[in-house]
Structures are given as C-alpha cells and as structure tokens.
N, C-alpha and C positions, 0 to 999 in steps of 0.2 A: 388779427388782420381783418379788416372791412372788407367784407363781397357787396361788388357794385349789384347797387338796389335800383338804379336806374335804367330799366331797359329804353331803347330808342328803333324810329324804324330802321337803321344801319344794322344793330344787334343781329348775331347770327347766334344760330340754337346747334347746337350739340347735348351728348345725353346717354342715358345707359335704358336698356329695354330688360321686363324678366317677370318672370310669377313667381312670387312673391315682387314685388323690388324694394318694398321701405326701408326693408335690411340694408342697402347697398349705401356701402360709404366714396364712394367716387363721385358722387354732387357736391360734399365737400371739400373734398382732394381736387379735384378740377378747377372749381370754382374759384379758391384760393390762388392756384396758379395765373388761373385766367387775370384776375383783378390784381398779384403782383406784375405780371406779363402789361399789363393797363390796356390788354384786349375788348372788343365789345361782343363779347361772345358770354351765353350762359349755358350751364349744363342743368341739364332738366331729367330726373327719372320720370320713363314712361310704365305704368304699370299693365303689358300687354300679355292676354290669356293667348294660348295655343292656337285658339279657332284661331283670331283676330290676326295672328303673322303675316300672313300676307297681305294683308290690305294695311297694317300698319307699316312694313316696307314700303309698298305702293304710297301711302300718305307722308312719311317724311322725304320722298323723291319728289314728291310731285309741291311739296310747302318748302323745298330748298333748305332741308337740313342740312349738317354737313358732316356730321357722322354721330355714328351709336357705336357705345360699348353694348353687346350681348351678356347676359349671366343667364344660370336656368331659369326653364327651361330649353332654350332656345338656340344651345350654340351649334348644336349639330341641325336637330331642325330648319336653321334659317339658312344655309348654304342653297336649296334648290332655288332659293328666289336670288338669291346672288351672280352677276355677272363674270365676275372672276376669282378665286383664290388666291392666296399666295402660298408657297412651299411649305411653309410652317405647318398653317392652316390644313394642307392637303395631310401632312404627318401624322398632327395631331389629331385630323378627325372632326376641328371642332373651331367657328370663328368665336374670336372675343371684341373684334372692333371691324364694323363697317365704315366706308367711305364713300358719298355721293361725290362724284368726281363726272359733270359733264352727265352723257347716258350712260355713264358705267357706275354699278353697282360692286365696291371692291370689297373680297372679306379677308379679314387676316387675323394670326393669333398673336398677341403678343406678350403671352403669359411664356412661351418659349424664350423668345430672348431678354425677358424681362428675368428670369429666373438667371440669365448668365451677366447680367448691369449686378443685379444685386451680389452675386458673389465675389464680380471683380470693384465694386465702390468700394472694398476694406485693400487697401495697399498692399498687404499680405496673406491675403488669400485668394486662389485662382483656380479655375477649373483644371483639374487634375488631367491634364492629357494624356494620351496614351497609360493612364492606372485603370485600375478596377475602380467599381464606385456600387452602391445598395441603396435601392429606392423602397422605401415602403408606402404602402398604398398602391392600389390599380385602377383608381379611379380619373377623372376627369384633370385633375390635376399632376394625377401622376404619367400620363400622357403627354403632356406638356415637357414637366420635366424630362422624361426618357429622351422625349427630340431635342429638348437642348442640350442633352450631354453625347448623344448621339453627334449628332452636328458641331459641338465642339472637338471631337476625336478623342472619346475614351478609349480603352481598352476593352470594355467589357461592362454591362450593366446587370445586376441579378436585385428581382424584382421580388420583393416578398408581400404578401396578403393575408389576410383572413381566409376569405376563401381562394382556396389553391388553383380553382380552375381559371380565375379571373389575373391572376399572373403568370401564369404558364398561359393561356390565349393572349395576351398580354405584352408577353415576351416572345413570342412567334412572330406575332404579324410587327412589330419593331424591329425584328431582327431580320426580317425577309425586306422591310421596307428601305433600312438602313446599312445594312449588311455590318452593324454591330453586332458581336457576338452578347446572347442575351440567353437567363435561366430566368424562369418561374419557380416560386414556390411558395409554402406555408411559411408562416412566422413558426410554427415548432417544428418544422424541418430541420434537422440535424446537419443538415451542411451549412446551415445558414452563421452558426457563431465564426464559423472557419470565412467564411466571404464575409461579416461584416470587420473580422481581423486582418485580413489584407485589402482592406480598401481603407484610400486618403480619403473619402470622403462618402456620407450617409445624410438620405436625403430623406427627411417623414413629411408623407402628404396623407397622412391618415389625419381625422380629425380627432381620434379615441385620444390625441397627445392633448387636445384640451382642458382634461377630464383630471385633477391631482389623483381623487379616489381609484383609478384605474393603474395595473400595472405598466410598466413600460413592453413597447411591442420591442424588445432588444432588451438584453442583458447589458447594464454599464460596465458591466466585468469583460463586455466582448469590445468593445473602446479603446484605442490604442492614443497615448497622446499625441500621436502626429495626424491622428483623423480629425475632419473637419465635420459638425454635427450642421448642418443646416435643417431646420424646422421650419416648413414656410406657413404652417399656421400661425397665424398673429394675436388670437387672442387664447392667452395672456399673452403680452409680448414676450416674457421667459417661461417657454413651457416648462414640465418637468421632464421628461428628455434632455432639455436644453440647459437645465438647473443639471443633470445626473455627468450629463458629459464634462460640462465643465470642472467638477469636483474631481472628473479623469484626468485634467487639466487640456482638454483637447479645445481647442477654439468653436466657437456658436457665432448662429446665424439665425435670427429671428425672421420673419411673415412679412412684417412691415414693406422689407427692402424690396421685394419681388411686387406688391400691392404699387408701391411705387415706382418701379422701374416697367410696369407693364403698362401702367397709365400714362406714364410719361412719352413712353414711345406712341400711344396714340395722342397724345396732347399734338405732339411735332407732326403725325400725318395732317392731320385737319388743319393747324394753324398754320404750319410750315415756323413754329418759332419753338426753339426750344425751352422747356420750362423749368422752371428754378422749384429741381428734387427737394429742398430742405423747405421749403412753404408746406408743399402737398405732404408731406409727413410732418409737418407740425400741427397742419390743418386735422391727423388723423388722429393726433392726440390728445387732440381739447375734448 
C-alpha cells in the first residue's frame, strides 16, 4: 500500500512522542490506515527528551496537532500537563494517547481496551468472565492488562513476577482500586502451578518470552487445554510460550492484535472514522 507523499496546507499532523522513538512502529501502522481511510492527515514520530515535555505539550497545542500517542518515557510523566483523564488512564496510572480537543487537553489509555478488541476479534475466544485468570509481568504493560480484565468482570486475577515485591504492590493497589480479588507473587511460588491450572486464560507481559534461549516463566505441564495462552509480545509473532502451549493444544494469541486494537481505537478519537484493522497489521508485517 502507498502512504500519501503529498502533504497540503489542509493536512492535519498527528503522531507518537518517546525517548528513544525510532523504535516505534505506529508511523507505519497509522499511516497505512490513514491513506486506506483517503484522509489528509500524517503521523509523524516526535523524538521528545524528559526536560522538553512540557513545552512539547505546550508546542503541539499551540501548531494545532490533533493528537499523540505517548511511549517511554512519558506515559506517567505527561498526565500533569493534561487537562483531563479518562477512567482507564486513571486505573492504569499511565496515558498512551493525547487529544487536542478545543482548550482541552484529553489523556487516555488504550492499551486497556485494546487488550479486550484483540481477544474478542478470534470468534471463539472471549474474556473469561467471572473465571480466574494469571498475568505474568508487573510491569507497564501488565497494568494495562490487570484493568482490562478487571473491568471486564473476572473473578479473580493472580499476578506473577520476577521480583515478588513488584506483584504483590501490584496486586494491592488493583485490588483496592478495583475491588477484584487479586494475589501477588514469584514465578517460583508454589502456588503458582495450582492458579495457573485453574484459570481459562494466561496472560505474558513479560518480555524474557522474546528470548528462545531462556526458560519458560510457566511450566507447559501446568496448561490445561481449555486455557487460552495470550502473549501480547509481538516479536516473534509465535513466541515460545505461545509455540509450548499450543503443543498442550490450548489456543494462542500473539502481540500483534493488541498493537492494533490499541491504535486503532486512538485512529477513531482523532479522526472520528473508524479504521480498516487488516491494513495496520499488514502495514506491520512488511
């Protein structure tokens, strides 16, 4: 697919902010949408250091952007120059997509409902309501997650980590926020093969599932085949996790779908048009 090369004075700028940013694949995932969509709109990575957040807030208000995606390290950081939150946002702690809207500066997350697009686009698989469910990671990402399952109505989330003290803090302030019932613990806590055997569904936001040379943070022998392994790390698109479970025969879910369901929902705030998900994921695979 061709991304319009032709900017004009109508052209409106959207974009993603971050230190590092070259990493970031959402200038072509957007882009593509944009130019199926036949929008005159471009997305632009800004590469903005710490000092710089606020006067780079201040500069795309005042030049009539019309919104930013956030990455690190910024997301938590940039809510005090923001005029409002939304729910999500306030959950997780942390925005991933701004809106110039008028004098309001809006922040919101949409790695949270982006995580629950992706698991309902497969016809046959759906957020496990009122079940148990096991998150591993307690990171940035794993924040996100816990709110969407939270706010879908699970039963019950048990958070495992590396270091123990970062999912038990973890699992506290989610469960006071939420009033989901929620445990913290090690990946070699001994209760842990027993909770990831009663739950439909295991969620890895660790990035160690990148790595083949590394162990699994899970036993495939604790894998039941009616659990659903979702991995939202995308590269490789089939981790090994995601290769161990299936051989349990349990159904997989790769990165990609959340990478695009989180973009896509800020695609439709700013343009107000909804965008054509199968462009922005083909755009991610070239």
């Amino acid at each position: 697919m061709q991304i319009r090369s032709m900017l004009t004075g109508h052209t409106r700028v959207v974009g993603v902010i971050g230190d590092p940013v070259e990493h970031s694949r959402s200038p072509q995932m957007h882009n593509a949408a944009l130019a199926k969509a036949g929008l005159d709109y471009v997305y632009v990575p800004f590469h903005v250091r710490p000092d710089d957040l606020a006067h780079a807030i201040a500069g795309f208000k005042a030049v009539n952007v019309v919104g930013i995606n956030v990455t690190l390290p910024h997301k938590q950081a940039v809510i005090p120059y923001l005029t409002s939150i939304s729910r999500e946002a306030e959950l997780v702690g942390a925005v991933n997509t701004i809106t110039f809207v008028d004098d309001e500066i809006q922040g919101d997350n949409t790695d949270a409902p982006g995580v629950l697009k992706a698991l309902e686009e497969n016809g046959n698989i759906s957020v496990p309501v009122g079940e148990d469910v096991v998150v591993l990671g307690a990171g940035g990402s794993a924040r996100a997650v816990v709110v969407a399952l939270a706010l879908a109505g699970v039963a019950s989330i048990t958070i495992a980590n590396r270091t123990v003290e970062r999912a038990i803090s973890l699992a506290e302030e989610m469960q006071q926020k939420t009033d989901i019932p929620m445990q913290g613990m090690g990946l070699t806590d001994a209760r842990l093969p027993a909770a990831v055997r009663r739950s439909l569904l295991l969620i890895n936001t660790a990035t160690a599932s990148m790595d083949p040379t590394q162990p699994l943070l899970v036993s495939a022998d604790w894998l039941q085949p009616n659990t659903i392994v979702y991995d939202i790390v995308y590269t490789p698109p089939v981790t090994p996790l995601m290769k161990a479970a299936a051989e349990r025969g349990c159904q997989t879910l790769g990165g990609i779908g959340m990478l695009v369901h989180q973009g896509a929902i800020a695609f439709e705030k700013w343009t107000g048009v909804t965008p054509c998900t199968e462009a922005m994921r083909h755009a991610l695979s070239m």
